[in-house]
PAZAPA-4460 file (N, C-alpha, C; in steps of 0.05 Angstrom, whole numbers, plus 32768, in hexadecimal, padded with zeros to 4 digits):
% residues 241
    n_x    n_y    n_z   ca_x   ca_y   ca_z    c_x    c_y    c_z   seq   type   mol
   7E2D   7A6F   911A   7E3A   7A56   9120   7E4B   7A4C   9108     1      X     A
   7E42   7A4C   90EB   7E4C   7A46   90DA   7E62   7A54   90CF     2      X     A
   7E65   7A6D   90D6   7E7D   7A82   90D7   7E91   7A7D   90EC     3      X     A
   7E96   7A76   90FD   7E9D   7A71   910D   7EB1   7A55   910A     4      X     A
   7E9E   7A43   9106   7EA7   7A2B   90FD   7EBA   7A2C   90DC     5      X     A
   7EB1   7A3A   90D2   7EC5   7A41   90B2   7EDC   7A4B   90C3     6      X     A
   7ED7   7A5F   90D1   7EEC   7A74   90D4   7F11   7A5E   90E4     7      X     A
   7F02   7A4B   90F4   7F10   7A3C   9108   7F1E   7A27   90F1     8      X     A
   7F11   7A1C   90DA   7F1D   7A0C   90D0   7F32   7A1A   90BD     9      X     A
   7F22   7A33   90AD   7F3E   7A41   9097   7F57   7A45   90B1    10      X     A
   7F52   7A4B   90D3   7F61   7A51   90DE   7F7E   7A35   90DC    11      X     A
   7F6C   7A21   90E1   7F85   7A03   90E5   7F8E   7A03   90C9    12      X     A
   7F7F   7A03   90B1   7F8C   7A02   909F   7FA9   7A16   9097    13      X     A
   7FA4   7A2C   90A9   7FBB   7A38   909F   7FD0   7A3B   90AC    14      X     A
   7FD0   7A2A   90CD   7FDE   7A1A   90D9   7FEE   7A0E   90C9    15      X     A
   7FE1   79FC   90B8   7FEE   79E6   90AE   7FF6   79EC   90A2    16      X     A
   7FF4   7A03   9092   8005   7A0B   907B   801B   7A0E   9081    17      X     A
   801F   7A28   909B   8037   7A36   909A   8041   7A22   90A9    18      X     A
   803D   7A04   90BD   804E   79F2   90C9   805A   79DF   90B6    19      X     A
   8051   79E2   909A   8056   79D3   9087   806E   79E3   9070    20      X     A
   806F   79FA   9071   8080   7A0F   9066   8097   7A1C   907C    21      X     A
   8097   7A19   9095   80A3   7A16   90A3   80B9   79F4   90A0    22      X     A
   80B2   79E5   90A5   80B7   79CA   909F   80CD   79C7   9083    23      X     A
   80C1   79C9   906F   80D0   79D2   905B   80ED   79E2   905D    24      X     A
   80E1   79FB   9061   8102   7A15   9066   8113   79FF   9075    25      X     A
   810C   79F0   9091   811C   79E6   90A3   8138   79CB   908F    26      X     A
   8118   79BD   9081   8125   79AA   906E   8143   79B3   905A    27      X     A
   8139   79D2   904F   8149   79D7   9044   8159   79DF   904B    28      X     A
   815E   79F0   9062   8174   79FA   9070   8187   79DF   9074    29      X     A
   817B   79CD   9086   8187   79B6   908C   819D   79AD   9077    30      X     A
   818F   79AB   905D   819C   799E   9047   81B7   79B6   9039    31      X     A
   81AE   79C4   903F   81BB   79DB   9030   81E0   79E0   9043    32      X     A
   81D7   79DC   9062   81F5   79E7   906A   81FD   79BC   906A    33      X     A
   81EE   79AE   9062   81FD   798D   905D   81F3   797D   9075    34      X     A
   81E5   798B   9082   81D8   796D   909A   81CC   7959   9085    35      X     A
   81CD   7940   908E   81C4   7931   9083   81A9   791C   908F    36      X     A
   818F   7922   9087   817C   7911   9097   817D   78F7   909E    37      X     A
   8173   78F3   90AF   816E   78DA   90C0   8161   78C1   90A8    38      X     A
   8166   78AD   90A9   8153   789E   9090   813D   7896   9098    39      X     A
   8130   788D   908B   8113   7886   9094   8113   7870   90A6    40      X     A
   8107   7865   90BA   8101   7857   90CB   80F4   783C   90B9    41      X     A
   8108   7822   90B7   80FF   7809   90B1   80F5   77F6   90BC    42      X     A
   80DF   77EC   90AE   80D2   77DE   90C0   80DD   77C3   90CA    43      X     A
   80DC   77B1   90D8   80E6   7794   90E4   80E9   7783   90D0    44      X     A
   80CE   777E   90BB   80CD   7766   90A9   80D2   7775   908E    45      X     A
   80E5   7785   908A   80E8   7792   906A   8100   7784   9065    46      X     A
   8102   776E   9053   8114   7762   9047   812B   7779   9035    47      X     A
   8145   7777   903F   8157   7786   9026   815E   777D   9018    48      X     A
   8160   7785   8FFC   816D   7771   8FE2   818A   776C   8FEE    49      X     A
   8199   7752   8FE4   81AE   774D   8FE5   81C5   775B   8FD0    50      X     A
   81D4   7772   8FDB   81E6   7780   8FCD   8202   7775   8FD8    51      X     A
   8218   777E   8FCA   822F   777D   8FCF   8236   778A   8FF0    52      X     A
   822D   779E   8FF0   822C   77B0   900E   821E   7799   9029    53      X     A
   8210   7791   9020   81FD   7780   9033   8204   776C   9039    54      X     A
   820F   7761   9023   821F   773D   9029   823D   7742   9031    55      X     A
   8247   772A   9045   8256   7728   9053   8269   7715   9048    56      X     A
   8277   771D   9038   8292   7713   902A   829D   76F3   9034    57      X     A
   82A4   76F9   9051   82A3   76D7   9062   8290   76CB   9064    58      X     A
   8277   76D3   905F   8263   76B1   9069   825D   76A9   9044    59      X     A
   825D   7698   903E   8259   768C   902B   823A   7688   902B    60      X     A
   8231   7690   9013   8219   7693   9007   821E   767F   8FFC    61      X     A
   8206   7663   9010   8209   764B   9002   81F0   7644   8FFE    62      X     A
   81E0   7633   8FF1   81C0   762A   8FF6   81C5   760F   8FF6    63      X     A
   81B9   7603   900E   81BE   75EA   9018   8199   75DA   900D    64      X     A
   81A0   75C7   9003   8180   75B6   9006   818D   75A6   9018    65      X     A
   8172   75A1   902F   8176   7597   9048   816D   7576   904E    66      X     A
   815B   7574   9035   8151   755B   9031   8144   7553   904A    67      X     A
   8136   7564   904D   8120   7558   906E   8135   755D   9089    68      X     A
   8151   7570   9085   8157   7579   909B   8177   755C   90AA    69      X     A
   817C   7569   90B1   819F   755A   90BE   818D   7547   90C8    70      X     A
   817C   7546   90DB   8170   752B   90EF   816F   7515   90E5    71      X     A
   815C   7520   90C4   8159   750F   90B5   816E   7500   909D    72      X     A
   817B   750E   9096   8195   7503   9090   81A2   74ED   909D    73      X     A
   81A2   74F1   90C2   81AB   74DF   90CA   819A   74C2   90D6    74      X     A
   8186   74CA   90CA   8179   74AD   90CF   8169   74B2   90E4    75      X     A
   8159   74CE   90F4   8154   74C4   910F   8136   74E7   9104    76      X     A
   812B   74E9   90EB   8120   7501   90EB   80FE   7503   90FF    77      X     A
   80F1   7516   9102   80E1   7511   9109   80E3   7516   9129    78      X     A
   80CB   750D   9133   80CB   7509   9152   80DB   74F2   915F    79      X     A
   80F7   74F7   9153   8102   74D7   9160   811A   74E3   916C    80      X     A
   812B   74D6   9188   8140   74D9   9195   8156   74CE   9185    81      X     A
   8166   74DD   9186   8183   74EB   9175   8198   74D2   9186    82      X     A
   818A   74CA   91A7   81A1   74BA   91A9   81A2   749B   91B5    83      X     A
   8184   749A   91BE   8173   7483   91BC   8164   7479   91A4    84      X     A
   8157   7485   9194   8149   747D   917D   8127   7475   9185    85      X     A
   811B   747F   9197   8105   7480   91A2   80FA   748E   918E    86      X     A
   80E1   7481   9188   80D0   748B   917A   80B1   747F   917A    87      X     A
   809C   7490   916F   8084   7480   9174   807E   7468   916A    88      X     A
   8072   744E   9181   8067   743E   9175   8045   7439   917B    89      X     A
   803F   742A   916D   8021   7428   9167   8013   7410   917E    90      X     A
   7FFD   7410   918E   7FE8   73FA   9199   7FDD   7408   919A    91      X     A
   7FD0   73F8   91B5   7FAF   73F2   91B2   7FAB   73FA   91CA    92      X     A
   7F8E   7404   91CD   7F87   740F   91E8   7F66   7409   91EC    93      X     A
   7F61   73ED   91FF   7F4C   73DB   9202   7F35   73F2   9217    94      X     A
   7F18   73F2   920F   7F05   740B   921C   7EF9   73EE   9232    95      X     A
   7EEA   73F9   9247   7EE0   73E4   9253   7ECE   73CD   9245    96      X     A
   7EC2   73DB   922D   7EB3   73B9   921E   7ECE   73AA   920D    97      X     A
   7EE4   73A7   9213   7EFB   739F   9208   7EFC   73AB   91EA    98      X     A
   7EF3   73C4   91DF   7EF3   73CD   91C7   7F11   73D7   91C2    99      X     A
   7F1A   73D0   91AA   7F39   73D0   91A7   7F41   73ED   9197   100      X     A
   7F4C   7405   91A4   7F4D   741E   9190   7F70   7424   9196   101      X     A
   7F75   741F   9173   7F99   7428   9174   7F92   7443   9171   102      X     A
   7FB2   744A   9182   7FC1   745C   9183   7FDB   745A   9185   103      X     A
   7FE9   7477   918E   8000   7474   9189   8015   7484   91A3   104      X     A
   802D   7471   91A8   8037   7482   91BF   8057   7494   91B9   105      X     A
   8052   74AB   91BD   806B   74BB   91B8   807A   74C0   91C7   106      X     A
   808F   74C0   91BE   80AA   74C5   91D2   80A8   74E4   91DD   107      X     A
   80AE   74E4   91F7   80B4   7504   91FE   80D4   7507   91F9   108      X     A
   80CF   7513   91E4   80E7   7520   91D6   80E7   7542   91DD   109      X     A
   8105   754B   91E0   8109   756B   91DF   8123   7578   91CE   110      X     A
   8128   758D   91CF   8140   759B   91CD   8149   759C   91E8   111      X     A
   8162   758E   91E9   8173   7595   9200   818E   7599   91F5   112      X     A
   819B   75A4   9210   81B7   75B5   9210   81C4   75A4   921F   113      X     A
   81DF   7596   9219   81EE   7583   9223   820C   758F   922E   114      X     A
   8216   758E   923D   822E   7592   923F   823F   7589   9236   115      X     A
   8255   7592   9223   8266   757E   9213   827A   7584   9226   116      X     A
   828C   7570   923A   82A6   7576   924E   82C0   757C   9237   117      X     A
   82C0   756D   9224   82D6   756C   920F   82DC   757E   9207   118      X     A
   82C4   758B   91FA   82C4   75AD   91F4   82C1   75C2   91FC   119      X     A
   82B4   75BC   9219   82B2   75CE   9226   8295   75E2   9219   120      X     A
   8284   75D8   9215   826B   75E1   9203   8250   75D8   9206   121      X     A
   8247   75E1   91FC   8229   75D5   91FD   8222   75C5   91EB   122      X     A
   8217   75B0   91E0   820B   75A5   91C7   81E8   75A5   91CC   123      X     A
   81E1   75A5   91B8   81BC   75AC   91BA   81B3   758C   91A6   124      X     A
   81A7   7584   91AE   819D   7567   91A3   8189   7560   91AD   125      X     A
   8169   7553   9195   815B   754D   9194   814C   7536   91A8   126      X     A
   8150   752C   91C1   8155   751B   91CE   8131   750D   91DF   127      X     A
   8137   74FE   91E7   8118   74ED   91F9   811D   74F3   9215   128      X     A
   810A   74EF   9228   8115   74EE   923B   8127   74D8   9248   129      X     A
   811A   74BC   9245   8134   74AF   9245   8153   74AF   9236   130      X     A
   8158   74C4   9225   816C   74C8   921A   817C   74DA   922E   131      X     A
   8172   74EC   9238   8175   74F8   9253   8184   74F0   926A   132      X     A
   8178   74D2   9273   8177   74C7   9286   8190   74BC   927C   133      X     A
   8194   74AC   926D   81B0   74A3   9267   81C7   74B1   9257   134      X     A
   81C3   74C9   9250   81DF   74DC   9255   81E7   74E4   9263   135      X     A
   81D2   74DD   9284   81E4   74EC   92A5   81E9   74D5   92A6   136      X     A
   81E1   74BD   92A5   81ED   74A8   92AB   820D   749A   92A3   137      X     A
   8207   749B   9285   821E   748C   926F   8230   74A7   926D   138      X     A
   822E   74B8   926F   823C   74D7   925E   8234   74DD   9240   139      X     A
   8230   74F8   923B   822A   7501   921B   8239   74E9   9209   140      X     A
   8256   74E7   920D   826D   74DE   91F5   8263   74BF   91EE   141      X     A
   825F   74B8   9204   825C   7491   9202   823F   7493   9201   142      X     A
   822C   74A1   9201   8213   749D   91EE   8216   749F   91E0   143      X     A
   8224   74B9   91D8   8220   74C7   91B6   8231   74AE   91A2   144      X     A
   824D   749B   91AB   8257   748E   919D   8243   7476   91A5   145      X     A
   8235   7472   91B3   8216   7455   91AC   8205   7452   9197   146      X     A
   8205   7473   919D   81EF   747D   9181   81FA   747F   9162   147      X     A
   820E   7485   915E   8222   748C   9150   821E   74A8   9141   148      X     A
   8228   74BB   915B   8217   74DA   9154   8238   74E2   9150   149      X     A
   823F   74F3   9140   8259   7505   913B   8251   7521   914B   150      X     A
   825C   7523   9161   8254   7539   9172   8261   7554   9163   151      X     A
   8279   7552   915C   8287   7563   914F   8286   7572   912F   152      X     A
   826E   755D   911E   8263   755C   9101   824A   756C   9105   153      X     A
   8241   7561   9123   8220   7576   912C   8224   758B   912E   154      X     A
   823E   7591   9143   823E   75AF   914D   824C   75BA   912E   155      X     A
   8250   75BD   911C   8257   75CE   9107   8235   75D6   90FB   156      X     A
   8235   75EE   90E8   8221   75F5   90DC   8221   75E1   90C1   157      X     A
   8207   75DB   90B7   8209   75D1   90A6   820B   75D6   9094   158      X     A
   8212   75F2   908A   8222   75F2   9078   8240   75F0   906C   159      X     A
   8248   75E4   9083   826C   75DB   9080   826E   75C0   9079   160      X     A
   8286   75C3   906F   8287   75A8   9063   828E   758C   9079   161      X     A
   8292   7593   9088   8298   757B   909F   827D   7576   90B2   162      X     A
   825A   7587   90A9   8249   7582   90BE   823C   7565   90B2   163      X     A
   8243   755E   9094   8230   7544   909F   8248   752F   909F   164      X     A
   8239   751C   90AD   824E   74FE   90B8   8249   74EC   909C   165      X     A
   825C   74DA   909E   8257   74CB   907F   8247   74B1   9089   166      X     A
   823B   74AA   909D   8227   749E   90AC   8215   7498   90B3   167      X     A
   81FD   7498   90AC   81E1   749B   90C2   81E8   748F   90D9   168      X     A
   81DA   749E   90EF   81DB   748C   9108   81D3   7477   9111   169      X     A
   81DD   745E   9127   81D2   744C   9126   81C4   7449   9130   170      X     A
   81B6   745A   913E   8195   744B   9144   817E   7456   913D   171      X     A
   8183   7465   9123   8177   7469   9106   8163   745B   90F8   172      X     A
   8151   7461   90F4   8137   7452   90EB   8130   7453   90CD   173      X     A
   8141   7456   90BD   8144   7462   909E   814A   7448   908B   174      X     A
   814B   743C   9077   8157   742C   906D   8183   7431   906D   175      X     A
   8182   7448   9069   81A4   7458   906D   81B5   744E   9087   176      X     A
   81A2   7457   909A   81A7   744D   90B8   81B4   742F   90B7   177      X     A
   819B   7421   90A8   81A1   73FE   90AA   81BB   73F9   9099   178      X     A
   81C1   7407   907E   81CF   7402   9075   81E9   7407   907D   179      X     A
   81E7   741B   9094   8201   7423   909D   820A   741B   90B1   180      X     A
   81FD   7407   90C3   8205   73FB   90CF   821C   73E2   90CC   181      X     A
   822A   73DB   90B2   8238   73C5   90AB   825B   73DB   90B9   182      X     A
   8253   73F1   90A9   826C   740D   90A5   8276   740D   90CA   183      X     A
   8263   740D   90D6   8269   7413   90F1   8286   7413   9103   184      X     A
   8285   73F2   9103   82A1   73E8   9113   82BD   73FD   9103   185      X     A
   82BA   7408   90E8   82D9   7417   90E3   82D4   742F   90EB   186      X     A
   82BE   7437   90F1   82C4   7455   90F7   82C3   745E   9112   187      X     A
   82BA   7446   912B   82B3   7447   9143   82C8   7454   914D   188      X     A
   82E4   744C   9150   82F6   745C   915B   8300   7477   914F   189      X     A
   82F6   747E   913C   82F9   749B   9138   82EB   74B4   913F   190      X     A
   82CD   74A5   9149   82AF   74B9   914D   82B6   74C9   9164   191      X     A
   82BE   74DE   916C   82B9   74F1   917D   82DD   74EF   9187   192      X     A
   82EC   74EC   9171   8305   74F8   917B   8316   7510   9170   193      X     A
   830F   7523   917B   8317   753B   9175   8316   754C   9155   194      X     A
   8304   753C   9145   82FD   7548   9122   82E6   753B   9120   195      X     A
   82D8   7545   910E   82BF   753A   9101   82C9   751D   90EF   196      X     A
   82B7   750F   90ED   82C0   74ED   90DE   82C5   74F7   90C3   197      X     A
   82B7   7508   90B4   82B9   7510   909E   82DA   7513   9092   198      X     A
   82E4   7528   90A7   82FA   7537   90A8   830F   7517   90A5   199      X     A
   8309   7505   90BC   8320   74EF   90C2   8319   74DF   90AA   200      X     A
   8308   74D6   909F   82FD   74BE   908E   82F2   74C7   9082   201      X     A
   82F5   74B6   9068   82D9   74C3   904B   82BF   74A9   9056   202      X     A
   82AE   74B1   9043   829F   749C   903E   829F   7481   9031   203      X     A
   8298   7468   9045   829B   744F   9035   828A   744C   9014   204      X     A
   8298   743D   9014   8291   7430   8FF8   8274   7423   8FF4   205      X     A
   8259   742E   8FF2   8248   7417   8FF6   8244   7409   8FE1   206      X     A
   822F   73F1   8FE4   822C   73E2   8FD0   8216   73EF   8FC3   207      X     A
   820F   73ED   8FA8   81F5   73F8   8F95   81E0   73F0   8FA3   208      X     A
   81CF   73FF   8FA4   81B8   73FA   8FA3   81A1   73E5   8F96   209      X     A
   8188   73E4   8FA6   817B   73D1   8F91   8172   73E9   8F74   210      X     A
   8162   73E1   8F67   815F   73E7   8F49   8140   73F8   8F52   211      X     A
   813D   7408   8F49   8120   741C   8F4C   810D   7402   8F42   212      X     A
   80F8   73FC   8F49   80DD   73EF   8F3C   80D6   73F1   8F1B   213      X     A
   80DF   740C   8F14   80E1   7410   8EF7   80F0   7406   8EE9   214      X     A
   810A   7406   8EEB   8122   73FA   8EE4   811A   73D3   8EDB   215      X     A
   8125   73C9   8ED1   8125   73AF   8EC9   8140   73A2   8ED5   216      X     A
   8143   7389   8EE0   8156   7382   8EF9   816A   7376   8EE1   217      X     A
   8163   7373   8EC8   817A   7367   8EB4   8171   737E   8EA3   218      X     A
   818F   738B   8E97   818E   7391   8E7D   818C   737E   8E60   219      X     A
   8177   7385   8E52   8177   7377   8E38   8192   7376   8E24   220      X     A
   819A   7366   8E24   81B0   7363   8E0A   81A9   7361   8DEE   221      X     A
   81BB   735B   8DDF   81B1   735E   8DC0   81A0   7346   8DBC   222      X     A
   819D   7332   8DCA   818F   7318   8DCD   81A1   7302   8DB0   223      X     A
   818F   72EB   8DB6   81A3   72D5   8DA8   8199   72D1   8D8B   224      X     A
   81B0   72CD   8D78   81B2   72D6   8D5A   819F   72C6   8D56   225      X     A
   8193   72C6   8D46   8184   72A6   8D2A   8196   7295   8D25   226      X     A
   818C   7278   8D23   819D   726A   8D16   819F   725D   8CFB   227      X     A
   818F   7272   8CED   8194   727A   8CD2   818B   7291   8CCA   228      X     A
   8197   7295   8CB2   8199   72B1   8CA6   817B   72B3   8C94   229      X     A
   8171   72D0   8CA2   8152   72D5   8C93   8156   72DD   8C77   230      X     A
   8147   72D3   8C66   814A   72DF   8C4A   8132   72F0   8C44   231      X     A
   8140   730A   8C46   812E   731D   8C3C   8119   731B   8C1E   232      X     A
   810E   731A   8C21   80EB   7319   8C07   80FE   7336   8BF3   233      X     A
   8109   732E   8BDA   810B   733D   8BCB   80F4   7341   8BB7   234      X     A
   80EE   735C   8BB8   80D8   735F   8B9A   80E0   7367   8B81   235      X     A
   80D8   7354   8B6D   80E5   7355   8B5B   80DE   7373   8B53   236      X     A
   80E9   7380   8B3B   80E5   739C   8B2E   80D1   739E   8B1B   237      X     A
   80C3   73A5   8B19   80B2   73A8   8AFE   80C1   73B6   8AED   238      X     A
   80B7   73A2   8ACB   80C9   73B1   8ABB   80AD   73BD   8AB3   239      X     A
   80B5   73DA   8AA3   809E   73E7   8A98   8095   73D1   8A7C   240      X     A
   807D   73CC   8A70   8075   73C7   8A55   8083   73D2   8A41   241      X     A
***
């Protein structure tokens, strides 16, 4: 039995040899009249370094900080509608011994796909369901100019220079939002006519800001002179003995 069993394994082993010396000759023939092999099979998630060969001359290799993302830029980030401004608010929900437990109610918000007629396109925006309900009603254009959304600043990538609006939107929940609401009335007739606001208008002028908590709300000046002159304590010199 144990002869037998030797005899069957030196047998595969020398299988393998000559399928493996076989294999070889093939390799080298291959190489020798100039076929060139197949490359290895890559896997899905193998990152390639960025070479000259690899990068694409037209797209601009830019790195954007997003600062919590475009939504939030415009005043509306988070679980909130892009063209209502629906967002969660907070009560109370009484148990039968009148026991009082807050909570909180959220907007049904989605991604939806809008028809733009102007462009002939789709726009994709963050919206409630009542936001829904009154874009079949009002049309995309005369919500989006309620809200004060730049339909034309959205649809660009953000990394161009015309995707952000010089605006937060107005029904924006941000301190930015509030502040930008004075800017409104000059740029109303420009929002959604054929360019991004950016492109037609720069940005207004705002007023400064308040002062960080750190900061002191007056700068110190040289403060107010004496009204007389200090006479410095001269010491007399010792003379040596």
């Amino acid at each position: 039995m144990d002869a037998a069993v030797l005899q069957r394994s030196s047998g595969v082993a020398v299988g393998l040899a000559a399928a493996a010396a076989a294999g070889a000759a093939l390799f080298a023939r291959m190489t020798s009249h100039g076929v060139a092999s197949s490359p290895p099979a890559r896997a899905c998630n193998t990152i390639l370094p960025l070479t000259p060969s690899t990068v694409d001359e037209d797209v601009p290799a830019v790195v954007m900080n997003t600062a919590g993302g475009r939504r939030k830029r415009l005043g509306v980030g988070g679980r909130v509608c892009m063209l209502t401004g629906k967002k969660k608010h907070k009560g109370i929900v009484r148990t039968f011994s009148e026991k009082a437990n807050k909570r909180y109610w959220r907007p049904n918000v989605m991604w939806k796909k809008f028809w733009w007629a102007r462009e002939k396109k789709f726009v994709r925006l963050f919206v409630s369901a009542a936001g829904i309900k009154k874009v079949d009603f009002l049309g995309l254009e005369q919500v989006c100019k309620m809200a004060g959304l730049d339909l034309y600043a959205w649809c660009l990538p953000h990394w161009m220079p015309g995707s952000r609006q010089p605006l937060a939107l107005k029904i924006g929940y941000t301190p930015e939002s509030r502040r930008d609401k004075m800017f409104w009335p000059d740029y109303n007739k420009k929002l959604n006519q054929g360019a991004p606001l950016s492109e037609v208008c720069s940005e207004p002028i705002r007023p400064p800001g308040k002062p960080a908590p750190w900061e002191p709300l007056r700068r110190k000046g040289p403060g107010t002179p004496p009204k007389f002159e200090v006479k410095r304590l001269v010491v007399p010199k010792m003379v040596n003995a």
